[in-house]
N, C-alpha and C positions, 0 to 999 in steps of 0.2 A: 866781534864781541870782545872787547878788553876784558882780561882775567888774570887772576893772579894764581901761580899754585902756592900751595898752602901745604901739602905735605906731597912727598915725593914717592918713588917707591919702596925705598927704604926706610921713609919713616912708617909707611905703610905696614911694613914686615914687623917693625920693631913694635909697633902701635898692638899689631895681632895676635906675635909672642906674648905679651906684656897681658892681654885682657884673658889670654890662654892660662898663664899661669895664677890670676887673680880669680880666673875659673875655679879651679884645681885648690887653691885655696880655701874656698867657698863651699865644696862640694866635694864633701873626703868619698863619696861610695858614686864614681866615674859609671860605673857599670848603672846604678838610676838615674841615668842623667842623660839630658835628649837635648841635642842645640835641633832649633826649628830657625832655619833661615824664611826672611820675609822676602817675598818676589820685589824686585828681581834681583837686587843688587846683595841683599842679607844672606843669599840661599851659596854665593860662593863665598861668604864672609863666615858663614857656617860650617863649610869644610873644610876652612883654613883653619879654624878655631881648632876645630876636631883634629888635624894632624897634627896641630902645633899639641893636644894634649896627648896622643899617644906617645908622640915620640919622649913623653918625659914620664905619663904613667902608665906603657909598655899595654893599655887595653882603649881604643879609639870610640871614643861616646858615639851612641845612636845619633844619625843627622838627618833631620825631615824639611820639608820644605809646607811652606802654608801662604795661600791665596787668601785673602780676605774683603777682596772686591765688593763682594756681597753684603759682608757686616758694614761698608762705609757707609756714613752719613749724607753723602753727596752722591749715590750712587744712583745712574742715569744711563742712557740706552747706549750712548758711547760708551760708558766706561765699561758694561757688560761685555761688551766684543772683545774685550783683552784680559776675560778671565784666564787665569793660569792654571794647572794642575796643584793639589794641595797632595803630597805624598808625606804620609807619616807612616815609617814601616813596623811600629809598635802600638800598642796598649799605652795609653799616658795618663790613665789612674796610678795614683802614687810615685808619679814619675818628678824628679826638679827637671823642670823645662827652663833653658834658656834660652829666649826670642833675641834672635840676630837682625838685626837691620843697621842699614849704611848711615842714613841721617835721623837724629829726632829734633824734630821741629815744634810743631804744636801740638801732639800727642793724639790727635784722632788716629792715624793709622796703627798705631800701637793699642788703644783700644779698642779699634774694630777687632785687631790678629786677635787679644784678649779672646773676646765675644766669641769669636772665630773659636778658636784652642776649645775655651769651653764647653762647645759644641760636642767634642769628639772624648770628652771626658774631664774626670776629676782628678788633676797634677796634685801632688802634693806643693810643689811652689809654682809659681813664675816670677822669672828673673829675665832682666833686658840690657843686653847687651851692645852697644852701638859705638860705630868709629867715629864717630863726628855729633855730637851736641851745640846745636847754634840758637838754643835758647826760645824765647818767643812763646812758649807751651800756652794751652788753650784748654786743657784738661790738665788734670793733678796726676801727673806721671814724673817717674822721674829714673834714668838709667842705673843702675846697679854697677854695671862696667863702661865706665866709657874711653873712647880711646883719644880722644880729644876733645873741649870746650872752646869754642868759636866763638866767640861774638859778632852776630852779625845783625846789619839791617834788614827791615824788612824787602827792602828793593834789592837785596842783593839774594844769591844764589849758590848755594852751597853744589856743587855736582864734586859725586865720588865715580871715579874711570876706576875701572878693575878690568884687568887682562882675559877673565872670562866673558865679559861681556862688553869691553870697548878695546880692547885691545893693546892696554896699557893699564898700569897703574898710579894712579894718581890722583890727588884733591883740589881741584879748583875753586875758587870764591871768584865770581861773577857781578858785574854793577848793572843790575837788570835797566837802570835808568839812561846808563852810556847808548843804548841802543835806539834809544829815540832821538828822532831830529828834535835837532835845537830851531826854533824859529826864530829869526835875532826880531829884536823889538825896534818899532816907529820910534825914529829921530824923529824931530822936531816937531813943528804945530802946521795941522792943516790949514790951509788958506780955507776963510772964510769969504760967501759971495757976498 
């Protein structure tokens, strides 16, 4: 499968720092403030956020993680089998919630998390946090923090590697089209009987 990386691990770090401190910007009182990582890939991009802000405002934001399998649109008896655990270890009435996730794409899943969140109370905001933006959207959402804008096509494939769950870190963009055979076309003219 041909791919190209797109950010490394250090533009990763930098990418982190960067949406850490536009947090903190955003959000003077650290202590109401809850990063909710979305499974699977948001939930260790949520407590990267979260060290990257204590280490600069000396008090480390609540971090929860939230499944939303349930609230999707598309959801079907496969997709049930890989429900995940939704751990929020606070109250998020009155809370600025920030939703962490790796890619936004067409914004269903970030609505479903929405619907999700809502479920379990009334935040005083929601804000969305994402490393990678490749456009496309399908609903009216739109990131707050983003840590890159991609352009990409619809065939192609955005995949984010993190060392908690692939074993490295890293951004790849994928040509989901390279992976079909090519079937070369009829030269010439059939003989006719």
């Amino acid at each position: 499968m041909p791919e190209k990386i797109i950010m490394t691990a250090e533009d990763i770090r930098r990418t982190v720092t960067r949406i850490a401190h536009e947090i903190i910007e955003h959000n003077r009182d650290i202590g109401q403030l809850l990063l909710v990582g979305l499974h699977t890939r948001g939930v260790p991009l949520a407590k990267r956020l979260a060290q990257n802000i204590s280490v600069n405002e000396k008090t480390k934001p609540i971090i929860g993680s939230l499944d939303f399998t349930l609230y999707r649109d598309d959801v079907d008896n496969s997709i049930i089998k890989k429900v995940q655990r939704t751990d929020i270890p606070t109250d998020i009435n009155n809370k600025s919630v920030v939703l962490v996730d790796d890619v936004l794409y067409t914004g269903r899943s970030v609505r479903a998390a929405m619907d999700a969140l809502v479920d379990l109370g009334r935040p005083r905001s929601i804000q969305l946090a994402v490393l990678i933006d490749r456009g496309h959207r399908e609903m009216p959402i739109r990131a707050d923090y983003v840590g890159k804008n991609i352009p990409s096509a619809r065939h192609e494939q955005i995949q984010v590697r993190l060392s908690e769950t692939d074993g490295r870190d890293e951004v790849a963009i994928v040509n989901l089209n390279d992976n079909k055979e090519k079937v070369p076309a009829k030269i010439g003219k059939e003989k006719l009987p």
